[in-house]
C-alpha positions as protocol buffer text, in pm:
chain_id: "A"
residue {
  index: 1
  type: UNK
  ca { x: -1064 y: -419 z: 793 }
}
residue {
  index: 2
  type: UNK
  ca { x: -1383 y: -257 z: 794 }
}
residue {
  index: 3
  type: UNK
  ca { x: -1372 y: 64 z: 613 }
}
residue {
  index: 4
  type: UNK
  ca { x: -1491 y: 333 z: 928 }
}
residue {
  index: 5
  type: UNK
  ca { x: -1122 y: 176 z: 1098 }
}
residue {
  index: 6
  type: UNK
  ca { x: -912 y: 267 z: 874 }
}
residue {
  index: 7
  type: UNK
  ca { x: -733 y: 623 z: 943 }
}
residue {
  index: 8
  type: UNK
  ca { x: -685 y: 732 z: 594 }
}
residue {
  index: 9
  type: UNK
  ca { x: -1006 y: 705 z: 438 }
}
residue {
  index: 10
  type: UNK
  ca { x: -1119 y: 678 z: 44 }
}
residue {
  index: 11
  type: UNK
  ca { x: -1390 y: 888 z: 96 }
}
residue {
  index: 12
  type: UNK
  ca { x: -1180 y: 1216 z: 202 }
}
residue {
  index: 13
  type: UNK
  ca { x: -1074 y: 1453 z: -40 }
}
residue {
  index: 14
  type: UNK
  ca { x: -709 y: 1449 z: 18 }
}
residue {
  index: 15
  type: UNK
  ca { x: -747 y: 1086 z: -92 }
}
residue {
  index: 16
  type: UNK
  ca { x: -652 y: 1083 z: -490 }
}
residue {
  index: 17
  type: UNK
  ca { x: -375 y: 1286 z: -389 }
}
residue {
  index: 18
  type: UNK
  ca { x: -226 y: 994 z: -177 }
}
residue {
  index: 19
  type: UNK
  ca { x: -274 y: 752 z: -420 }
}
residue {
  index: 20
  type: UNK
  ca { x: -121 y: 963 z: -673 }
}
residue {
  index: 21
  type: UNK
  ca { x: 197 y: 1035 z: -489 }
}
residue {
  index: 22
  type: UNK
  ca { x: 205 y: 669 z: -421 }
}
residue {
  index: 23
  type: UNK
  ca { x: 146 y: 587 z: -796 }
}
residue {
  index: 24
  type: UNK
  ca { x: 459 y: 853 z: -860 }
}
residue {
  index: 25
  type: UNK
  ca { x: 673 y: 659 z: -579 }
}
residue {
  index: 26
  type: UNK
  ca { x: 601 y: 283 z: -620 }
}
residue {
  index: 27
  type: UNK
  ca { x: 466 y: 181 z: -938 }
}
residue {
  index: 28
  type: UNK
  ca { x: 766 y: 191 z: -1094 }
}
residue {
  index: 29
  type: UNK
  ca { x: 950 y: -131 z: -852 }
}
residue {
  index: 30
  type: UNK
  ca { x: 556 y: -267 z: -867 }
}
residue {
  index: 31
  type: UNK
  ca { x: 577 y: -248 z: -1244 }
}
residue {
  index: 32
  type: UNK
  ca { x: 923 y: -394 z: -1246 }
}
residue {
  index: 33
  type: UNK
  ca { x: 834 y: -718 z: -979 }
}
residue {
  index: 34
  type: UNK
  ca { x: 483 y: -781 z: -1228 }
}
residue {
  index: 35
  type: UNK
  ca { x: 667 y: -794 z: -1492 }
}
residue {
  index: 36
  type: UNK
  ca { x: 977 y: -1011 z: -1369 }
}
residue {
  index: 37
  type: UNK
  ca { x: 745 y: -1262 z: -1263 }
}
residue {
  index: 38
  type: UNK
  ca { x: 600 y: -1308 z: -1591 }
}
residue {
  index: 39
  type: UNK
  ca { x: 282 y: -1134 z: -1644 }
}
residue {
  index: 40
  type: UNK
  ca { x: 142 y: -1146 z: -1957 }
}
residue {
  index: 41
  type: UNK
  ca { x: -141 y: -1198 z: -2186 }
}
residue {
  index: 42
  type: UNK
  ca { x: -415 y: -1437 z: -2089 }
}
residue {
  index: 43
  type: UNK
  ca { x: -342 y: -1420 z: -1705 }
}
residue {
  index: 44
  type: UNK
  ca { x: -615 y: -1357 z: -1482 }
}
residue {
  index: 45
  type: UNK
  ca { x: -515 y: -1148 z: -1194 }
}
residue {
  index: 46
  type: UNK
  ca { x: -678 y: -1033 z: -837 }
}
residue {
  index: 47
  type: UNK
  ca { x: -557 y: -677 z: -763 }
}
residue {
  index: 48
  type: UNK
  ca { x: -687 y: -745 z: -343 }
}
residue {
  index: 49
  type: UNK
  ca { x: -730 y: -360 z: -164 }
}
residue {
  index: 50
  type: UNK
  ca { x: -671 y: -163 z: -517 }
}
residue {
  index: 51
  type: UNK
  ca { x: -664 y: 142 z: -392 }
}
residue {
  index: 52
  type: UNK
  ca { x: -645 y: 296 z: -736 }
}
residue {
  index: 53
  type: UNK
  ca { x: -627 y: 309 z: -1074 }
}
residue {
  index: 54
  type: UNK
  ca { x: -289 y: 263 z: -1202 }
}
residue {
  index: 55
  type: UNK
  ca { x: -217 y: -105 z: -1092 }
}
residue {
  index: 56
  type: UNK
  ca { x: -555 y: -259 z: -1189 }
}
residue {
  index: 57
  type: UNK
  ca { x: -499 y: -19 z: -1556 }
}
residue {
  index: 58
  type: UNK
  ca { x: -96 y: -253 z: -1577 }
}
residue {
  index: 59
  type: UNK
  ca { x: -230 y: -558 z: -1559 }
}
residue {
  index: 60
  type: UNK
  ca { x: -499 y: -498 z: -1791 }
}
residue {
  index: 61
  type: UNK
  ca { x: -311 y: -371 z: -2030 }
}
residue {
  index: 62
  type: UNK
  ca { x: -79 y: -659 z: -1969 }
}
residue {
  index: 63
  type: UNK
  ca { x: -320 y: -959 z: -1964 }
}
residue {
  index: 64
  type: UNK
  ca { x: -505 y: -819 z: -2276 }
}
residue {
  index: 65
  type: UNK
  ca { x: -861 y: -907 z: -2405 }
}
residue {
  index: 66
  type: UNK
  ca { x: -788 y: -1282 z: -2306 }
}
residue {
  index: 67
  type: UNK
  ca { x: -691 y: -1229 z: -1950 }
}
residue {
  index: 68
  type: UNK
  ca { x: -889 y: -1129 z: -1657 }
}
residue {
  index: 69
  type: UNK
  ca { x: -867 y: -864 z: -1358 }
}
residue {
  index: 70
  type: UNK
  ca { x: -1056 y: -861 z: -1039 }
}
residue {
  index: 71
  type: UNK
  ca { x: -1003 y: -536 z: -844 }
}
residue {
  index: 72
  type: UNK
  ca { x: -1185 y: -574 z: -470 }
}
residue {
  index: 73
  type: UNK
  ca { x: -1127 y: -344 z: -206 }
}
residue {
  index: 74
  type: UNK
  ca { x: -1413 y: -267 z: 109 }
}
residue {
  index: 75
  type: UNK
  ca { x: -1419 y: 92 z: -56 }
}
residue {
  index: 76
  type: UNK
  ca { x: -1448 y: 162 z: -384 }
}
residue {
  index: 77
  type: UNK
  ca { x: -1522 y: 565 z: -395 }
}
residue {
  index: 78
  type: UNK
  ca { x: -1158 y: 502 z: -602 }
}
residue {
  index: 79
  type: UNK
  ca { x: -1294 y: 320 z: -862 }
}
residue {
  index: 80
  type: UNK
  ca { x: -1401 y: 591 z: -1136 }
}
residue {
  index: 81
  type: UNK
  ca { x: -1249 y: 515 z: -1443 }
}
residue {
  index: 82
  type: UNK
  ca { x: -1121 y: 218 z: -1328 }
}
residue {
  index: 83
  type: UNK
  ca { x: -1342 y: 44 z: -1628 }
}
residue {
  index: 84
  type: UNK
  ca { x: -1246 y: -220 z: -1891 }
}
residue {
  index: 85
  type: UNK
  ca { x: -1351 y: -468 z: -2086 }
}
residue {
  index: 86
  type: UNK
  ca { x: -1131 y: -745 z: -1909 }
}
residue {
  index: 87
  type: UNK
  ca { x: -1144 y: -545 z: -1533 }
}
residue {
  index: 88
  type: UNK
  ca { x: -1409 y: -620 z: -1288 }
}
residue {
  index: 89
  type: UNK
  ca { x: -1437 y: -394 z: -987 }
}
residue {
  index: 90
  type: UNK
  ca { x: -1620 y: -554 z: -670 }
}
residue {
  index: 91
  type: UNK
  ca { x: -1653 y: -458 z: -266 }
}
residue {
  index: 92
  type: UNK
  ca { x: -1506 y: -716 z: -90 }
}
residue {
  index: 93
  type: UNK
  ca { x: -1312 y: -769 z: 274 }
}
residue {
  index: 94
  type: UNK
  ca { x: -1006 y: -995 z: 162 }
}
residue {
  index: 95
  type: UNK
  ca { x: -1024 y: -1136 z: 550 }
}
residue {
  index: 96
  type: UNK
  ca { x: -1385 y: -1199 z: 526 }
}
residue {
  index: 97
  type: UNK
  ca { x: -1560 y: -1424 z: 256 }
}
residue {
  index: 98
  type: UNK
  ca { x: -1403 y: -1635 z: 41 }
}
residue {
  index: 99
  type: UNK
  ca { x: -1192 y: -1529 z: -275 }
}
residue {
  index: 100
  type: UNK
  ca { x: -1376 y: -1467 z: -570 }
}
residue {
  index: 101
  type: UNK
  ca { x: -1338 y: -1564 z: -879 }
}
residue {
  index: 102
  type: UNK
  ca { x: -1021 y: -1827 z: -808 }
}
residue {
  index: 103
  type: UNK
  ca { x: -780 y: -1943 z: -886 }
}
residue {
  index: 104
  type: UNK
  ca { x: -575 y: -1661 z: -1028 }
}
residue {
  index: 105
  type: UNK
  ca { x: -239 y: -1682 z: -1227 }
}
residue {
  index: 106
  type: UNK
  ca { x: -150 y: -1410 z: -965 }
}
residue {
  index: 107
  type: UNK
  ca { x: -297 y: -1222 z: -672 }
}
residue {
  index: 108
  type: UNK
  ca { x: -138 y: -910 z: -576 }
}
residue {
  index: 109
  type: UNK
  ca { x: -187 y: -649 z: -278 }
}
residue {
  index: 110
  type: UNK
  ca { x: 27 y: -301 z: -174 }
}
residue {
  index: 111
  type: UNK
  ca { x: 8 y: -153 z: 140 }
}
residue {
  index: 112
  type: UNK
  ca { x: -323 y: -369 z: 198 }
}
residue {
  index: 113
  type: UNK
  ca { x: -199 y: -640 z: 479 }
}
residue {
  index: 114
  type: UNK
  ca { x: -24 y: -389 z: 722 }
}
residue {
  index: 115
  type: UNK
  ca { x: -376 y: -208 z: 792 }
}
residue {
  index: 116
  type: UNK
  ca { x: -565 y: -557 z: 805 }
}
residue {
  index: 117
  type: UNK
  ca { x: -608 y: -660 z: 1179 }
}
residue {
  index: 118
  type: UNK
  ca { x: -699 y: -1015 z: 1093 }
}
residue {
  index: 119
  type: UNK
  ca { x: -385 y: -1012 z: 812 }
}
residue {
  index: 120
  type: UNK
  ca { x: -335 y: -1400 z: 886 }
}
residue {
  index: 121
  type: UNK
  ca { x: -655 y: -1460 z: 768 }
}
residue {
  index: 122
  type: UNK
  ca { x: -650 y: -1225 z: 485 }
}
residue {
  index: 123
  type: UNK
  ca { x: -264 y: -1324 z: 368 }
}
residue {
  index: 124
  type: UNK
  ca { x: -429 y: -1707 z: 405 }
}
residue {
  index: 125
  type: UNK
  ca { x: -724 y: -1630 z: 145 }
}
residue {
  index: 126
  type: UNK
  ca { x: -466 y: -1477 z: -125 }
}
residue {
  index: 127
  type: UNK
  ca { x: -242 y: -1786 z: -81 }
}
residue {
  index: 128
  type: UNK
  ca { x: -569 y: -2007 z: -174 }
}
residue {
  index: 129
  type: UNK
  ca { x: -688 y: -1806 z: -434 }
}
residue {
  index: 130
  type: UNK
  ca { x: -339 y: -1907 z: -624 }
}
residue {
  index: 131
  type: UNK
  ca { x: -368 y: -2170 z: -952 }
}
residue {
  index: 132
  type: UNK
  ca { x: -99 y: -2416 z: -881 }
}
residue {
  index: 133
  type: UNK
  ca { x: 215 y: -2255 z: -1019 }
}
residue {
  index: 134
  type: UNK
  ca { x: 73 y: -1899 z: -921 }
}
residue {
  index: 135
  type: UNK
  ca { x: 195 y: -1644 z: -809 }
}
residue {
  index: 136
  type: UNK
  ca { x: 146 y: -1354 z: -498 }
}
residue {
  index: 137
  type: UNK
  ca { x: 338 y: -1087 z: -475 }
}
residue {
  index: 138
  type: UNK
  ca { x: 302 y: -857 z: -160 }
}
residue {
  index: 139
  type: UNK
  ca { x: 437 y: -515 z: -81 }
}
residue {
  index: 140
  type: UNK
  ca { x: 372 y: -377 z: 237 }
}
residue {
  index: 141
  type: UNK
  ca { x: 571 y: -58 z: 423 }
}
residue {
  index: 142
  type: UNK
  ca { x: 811 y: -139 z: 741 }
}
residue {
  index: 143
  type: UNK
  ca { x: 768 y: 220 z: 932 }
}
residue {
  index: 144
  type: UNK
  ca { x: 921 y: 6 z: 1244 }
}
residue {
  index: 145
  type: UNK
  ca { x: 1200 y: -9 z: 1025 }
}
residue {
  index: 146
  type: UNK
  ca { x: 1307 y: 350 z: 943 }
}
residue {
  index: 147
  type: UNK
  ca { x: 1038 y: 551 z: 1159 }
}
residue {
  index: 148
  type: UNK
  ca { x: 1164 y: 880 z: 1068 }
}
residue {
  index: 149
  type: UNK
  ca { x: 1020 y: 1174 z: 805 }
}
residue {
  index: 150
  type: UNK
  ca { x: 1423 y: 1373 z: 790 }
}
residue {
  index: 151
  type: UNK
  ca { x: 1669 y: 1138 z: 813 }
}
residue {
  index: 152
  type: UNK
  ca { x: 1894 y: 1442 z: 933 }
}
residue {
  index: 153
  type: UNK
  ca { x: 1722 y: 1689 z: 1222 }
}
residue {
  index: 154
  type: UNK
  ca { x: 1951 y: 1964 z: 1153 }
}
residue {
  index: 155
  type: UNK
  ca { x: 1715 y: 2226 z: 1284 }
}
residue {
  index: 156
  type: UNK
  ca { x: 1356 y: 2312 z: 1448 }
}
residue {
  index: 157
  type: UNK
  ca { x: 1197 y: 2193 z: 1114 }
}
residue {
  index: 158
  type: UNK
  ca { x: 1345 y: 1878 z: 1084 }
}
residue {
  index: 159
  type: UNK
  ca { x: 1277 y: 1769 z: 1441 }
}
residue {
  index: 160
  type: UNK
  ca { x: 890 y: 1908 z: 1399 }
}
residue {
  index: 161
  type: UNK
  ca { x: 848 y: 1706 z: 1087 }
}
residue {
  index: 162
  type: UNK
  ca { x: 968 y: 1361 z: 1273 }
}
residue {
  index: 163
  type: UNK
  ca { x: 735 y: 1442 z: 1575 }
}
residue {
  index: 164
  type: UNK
  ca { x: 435 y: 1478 z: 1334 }
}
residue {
  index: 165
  type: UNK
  ca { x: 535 y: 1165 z: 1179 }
}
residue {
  index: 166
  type: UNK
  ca { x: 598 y: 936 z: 1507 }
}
residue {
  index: 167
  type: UNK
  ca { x: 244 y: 1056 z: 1576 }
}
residue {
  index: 168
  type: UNK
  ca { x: 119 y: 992 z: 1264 }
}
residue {
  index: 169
  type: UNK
  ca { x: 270 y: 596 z: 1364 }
}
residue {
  index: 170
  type: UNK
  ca { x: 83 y: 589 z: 1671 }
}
residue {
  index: 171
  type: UNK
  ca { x: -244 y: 659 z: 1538 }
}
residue {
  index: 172
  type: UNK
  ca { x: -166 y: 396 z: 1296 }
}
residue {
  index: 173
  type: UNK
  ca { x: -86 y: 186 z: 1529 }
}
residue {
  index: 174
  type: UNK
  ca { x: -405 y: 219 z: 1736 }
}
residue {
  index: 175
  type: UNK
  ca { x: -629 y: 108 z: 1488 }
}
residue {
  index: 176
  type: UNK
  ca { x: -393 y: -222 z: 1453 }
}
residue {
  index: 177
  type: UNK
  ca { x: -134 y: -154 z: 1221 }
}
residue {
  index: 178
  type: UNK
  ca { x: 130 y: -398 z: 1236 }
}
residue {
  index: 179
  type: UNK
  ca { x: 400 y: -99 z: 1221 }
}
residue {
  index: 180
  type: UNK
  ca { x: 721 y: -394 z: 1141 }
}
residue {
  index: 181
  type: UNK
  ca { x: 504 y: -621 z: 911 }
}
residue {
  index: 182
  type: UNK
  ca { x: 701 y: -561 z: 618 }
}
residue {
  index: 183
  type: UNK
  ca { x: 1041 y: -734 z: 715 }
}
residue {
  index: 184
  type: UNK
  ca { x: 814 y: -1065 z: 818 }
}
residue {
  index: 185
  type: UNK
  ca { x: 660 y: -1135 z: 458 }
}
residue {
  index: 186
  type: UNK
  ca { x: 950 y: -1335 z: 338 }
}
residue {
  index: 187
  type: UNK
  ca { x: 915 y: -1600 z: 677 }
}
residue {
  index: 188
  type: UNK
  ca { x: 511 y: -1616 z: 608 }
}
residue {
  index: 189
  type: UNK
  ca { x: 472 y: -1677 z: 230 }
}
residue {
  index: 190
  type: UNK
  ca { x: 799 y: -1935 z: 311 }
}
residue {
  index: 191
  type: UNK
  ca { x: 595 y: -2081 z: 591 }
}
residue {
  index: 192
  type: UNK
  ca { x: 260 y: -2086 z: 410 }
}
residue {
  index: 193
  type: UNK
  ca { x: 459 y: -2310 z: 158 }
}
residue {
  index: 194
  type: UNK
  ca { x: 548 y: -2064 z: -129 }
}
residue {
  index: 195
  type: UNK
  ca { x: 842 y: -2144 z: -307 }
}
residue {
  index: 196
  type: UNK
  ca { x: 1091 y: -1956 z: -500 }
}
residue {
  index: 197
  type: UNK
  ca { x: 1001 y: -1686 z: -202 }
}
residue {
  index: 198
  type: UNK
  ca { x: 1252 y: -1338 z: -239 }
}
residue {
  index: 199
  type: UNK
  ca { x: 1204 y: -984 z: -135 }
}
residue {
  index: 200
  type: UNK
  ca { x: 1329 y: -646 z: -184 }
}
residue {
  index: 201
  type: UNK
  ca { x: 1297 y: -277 z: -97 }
}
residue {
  index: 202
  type: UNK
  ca { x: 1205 y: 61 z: -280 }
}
residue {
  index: 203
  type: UNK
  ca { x: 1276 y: 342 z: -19 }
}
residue {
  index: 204
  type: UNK
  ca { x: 1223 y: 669 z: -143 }
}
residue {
  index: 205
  type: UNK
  ca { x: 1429 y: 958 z: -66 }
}
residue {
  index: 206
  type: UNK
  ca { x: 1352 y: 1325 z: -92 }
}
residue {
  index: 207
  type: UNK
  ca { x: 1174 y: 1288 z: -438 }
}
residue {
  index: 208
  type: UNK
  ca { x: 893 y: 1582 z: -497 }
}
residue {
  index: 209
  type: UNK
  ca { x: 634 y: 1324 z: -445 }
}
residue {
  index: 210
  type: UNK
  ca { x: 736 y: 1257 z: -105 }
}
residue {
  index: 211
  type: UNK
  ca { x: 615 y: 1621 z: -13 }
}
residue {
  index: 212
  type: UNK
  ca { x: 282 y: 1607 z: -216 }
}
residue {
  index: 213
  type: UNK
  ca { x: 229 y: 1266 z: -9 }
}
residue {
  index: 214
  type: UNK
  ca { x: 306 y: 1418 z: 336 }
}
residue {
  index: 215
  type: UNK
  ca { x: 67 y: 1747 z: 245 }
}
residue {
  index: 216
  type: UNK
  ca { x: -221 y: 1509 z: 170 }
}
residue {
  index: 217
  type: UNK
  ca { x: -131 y: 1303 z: 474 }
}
residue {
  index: 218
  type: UNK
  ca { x: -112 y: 1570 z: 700 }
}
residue {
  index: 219
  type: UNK
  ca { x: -417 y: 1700 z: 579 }
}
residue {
  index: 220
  type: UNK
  ca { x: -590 y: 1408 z: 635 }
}
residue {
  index: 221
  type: UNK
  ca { x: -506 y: 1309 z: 1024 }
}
residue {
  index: 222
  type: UNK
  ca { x: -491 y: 1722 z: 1094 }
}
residue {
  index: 223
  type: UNK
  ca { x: -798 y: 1671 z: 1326 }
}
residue {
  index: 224
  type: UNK
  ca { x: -651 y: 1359 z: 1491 }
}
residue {
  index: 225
  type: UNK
  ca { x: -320 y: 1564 z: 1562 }
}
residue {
  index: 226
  type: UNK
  ca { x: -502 y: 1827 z: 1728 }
}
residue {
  index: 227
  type: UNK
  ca { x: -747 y: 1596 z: 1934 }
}
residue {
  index: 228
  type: UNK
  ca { x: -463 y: 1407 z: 2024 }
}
residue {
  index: 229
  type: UNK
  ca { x: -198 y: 1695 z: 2099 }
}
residue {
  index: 230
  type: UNK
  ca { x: 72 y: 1556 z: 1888 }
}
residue {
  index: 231
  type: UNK
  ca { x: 86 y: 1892 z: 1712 }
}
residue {
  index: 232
  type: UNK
  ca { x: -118 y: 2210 z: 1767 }
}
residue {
  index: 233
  type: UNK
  ca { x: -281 y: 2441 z: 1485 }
}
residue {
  index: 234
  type: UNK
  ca { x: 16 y: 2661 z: 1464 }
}
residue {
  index: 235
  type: UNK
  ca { x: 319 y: 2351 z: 1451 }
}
residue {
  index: 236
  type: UNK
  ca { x: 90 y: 2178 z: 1149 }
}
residue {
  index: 237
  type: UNK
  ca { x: 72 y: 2538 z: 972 }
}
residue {
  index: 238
  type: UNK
  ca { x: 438 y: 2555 z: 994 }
}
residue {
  index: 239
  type: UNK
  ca { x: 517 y: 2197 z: 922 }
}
residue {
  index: 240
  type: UNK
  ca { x: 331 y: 2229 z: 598 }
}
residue {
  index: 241
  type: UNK
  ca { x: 474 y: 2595 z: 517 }
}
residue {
  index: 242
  type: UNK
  ca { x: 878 y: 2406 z: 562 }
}
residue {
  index: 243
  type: UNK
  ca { x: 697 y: 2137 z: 298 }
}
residue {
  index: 244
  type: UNK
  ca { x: 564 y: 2338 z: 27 }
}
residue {
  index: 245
  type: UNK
  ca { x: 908 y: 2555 z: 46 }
}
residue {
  index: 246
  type: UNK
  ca { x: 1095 y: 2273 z: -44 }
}
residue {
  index: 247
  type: UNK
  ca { x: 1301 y: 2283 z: 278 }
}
residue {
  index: 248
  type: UNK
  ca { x: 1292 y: 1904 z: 424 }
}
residue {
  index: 249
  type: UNK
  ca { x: 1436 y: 1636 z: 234 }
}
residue {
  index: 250
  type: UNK
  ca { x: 1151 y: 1374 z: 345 }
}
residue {
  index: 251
  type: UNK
  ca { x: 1109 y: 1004 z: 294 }
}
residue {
  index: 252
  type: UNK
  ca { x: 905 y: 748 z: 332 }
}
residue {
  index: 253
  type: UNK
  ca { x: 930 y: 434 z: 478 }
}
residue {
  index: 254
  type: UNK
  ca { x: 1096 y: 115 z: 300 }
}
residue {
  index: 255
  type: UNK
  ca { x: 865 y: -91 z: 81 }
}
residue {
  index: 256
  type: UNK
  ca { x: 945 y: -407 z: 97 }
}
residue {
  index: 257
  type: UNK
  ca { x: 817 y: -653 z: -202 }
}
residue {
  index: 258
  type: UNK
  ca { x: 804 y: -999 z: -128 }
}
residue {
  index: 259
  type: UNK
  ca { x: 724 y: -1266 z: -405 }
}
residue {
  index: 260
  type: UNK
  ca { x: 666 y: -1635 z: -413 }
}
residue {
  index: 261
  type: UNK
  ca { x: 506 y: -1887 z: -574 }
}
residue {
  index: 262
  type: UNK
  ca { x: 259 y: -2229 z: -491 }
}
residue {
  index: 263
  type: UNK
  ca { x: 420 y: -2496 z: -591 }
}
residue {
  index: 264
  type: UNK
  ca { x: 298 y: -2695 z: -919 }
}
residue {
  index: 265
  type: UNK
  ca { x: 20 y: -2971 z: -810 }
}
């Protein structure tokens, strides 16, 4: 996906904040998956879409001075301090040239595929770049599958915050998010002949960083919420007043993790 698509941009300033609260909610099940599938020194690993620091900073730590990792993403204002001796940062459209640098012991990507448009394509290159025996592991969010922000509207607050986010979905959605493309990973890396293919969920429930992640959201898309009347000046100001009280238990919606591996040559 070319980088001017995409709705939540690198370049804004509300950016680090994302990927922080997104560090605070998911690294630890990301963490946990790496390491049950047997990372470890000497590996070389693609970290596709990085995103951030904290990932591509595991699996160097993991794959010590003898392994390798390739962090690519079509943006890489993220990238500061994203330095060592075994990590190589590069630009690069995961559903445009050819992998670099294959084959990898494993190629990994979260919350990357879902904002791809051509995500066959892209989901096709990561398979390839796989060493016989390697092994992808993707994590993509499911919005489709619990859409809302309170999973209880028990007042004007509630109901404002799940408007806000069911626009935030269909401005998503118009710049080809596939909304439900979580749930299908464990059919396609079956189908794309993976083996040993299983999945699970992290789904994060009022936990502080689901409020510093909605702030820096909102902040983000205000302009689009405005221009496209899903929520004037006054409903965002109060939205983000019920936040920073602490008054909505929000969430976030179910990341599913999905794991397989190419079969031995």
């Amino acid at each position: 996906m070319s980088a001017d698509r995409y709705l939540l941009s690198n370049d804004a300033p509300e950016a680090m904040d994302r990927f922080t609260a997104f560090a605070t909610l998911f690294d630890p099940s990301t963490f946990r998956h790496l390491d049950r599938l047997g990372l470890t020194d000497g590996w070389r690993c693609w970290e596709v879409g990085a995103g951030g620091t904290t990932v591509v900073a595991r699996l160097s730590e993991r794959v010590g001075p003898a392994g390798h990792v390739l962090a690519t993403d079509v943006n890489l204002s993220w990238a500061t301090g994203a330095a060592a001796p075994n990590v190589e940062v590069m630009e690069h459209d995961v559903a445009g040239t050819p992998p670099p640098g294959a084959p990898f012991d494993l190629v990994h990507a979260r919350l990357v595929l879902v904002h791809v448009p051509e995500r066959d394509v892209a989901l096709a290159n990561m398979m390839a770049a796989l060493r016989p025996g390697g092994v992808l592991l993707v994590e993509d969010a499911d919005p489709a599958l619990q859409p809302l922000s309170c999973l209880e509207e028990t007042g004007p607050e509630q109901v404002l915050a799940n408007r806000v986010r069911r626009g935030f979905r269909a401005l998503l959605a118009e710049r080809g998010v596939d909304l439900a493309y979580g749930r299908s990973l464990p059919r396609r890396l079956r189908e794309a002949g993976l083996v040993d293919v299983a999945a699970d969920a992290a789904f994060p429930v009022s936990d502080p960083a689901c409020n510093h992640l909605e702030v820096a959201t909102v902040h983000l898309i205000r302009d689009q919420l405005l221009d496209h009347g899903i929520a004037t000046e006054a409903e965002i100001g109060r939205h983000l007043a019920a936040v920073a009280a602490g008054r909505l238990d929000l969430t976030q919606p179910p990341m599913i993790s999905c794991w397989g591996r190419r079969p031995p040559a």
